[in-house]
N, C-alpha and C positions, 0 to 999 in steps of 0.2 A: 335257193341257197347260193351265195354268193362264192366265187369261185377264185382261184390264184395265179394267174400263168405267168410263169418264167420263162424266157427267150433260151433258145440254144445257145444264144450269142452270151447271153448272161450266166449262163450254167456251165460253158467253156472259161468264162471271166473268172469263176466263182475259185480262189485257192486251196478254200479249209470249210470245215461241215460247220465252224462259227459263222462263217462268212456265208453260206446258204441259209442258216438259221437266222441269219439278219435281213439277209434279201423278206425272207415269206413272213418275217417281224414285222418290216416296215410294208408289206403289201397288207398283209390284214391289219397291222394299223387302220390304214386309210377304213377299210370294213366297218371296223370295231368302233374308230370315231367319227364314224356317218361322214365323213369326209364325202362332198360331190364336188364331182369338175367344174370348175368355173374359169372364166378368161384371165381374172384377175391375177396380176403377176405376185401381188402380194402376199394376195390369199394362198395363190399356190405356195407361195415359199412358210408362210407358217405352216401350210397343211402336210408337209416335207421335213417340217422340223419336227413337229408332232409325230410323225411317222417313223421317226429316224430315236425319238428318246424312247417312243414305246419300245420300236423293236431293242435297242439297248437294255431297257427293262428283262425284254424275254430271254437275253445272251444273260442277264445277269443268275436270271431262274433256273438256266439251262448251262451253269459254270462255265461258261465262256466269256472272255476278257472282252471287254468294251472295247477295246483297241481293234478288233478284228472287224467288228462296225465300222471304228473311223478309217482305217487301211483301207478298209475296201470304195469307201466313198470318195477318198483321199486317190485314188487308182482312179477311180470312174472319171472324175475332175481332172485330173492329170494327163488321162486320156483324150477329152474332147479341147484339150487347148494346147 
């Protein structure tokens, strides 16, 4: 059974229980849509975008604002530059 870890690092990032609900969205994404590692930089970015609309979908199931999705991604990016 495939399994989810979250970093402490990311669990300290995390603001609001949307924003955890999107992290474990977009990790079982990848699960869900057999998503495997590959080098390719491309592949990786569709397979990140897929990941990111699924978990959207699951914030939308679970009445949490899509917004909290893109804040948190919007932070993640904002942080490494």
């Amino acid at each position: 059974m495939p399994m989810v870890y979250i970093t402490s690092a990311m669990l300290s990032f995390i603001e609001h229980k949307c924003e955890l609900i999107f992290v474990l969205g977009h990790e079982y994404g990848h699960i869900h849509l057999n998503h495997k590692t590959t080098a390719d930089m491309s592949e990786r970015k569709r397979m990140e975008a897929e990941s990111d609309q699924f978990a959207g979908n699951i914030l939308q199931k679970t009445n949490c604002d899509r917004e909290h999705g893109i804040n948190l991604i919007n932070r993640i990016y904002n942080r490494g530059h």
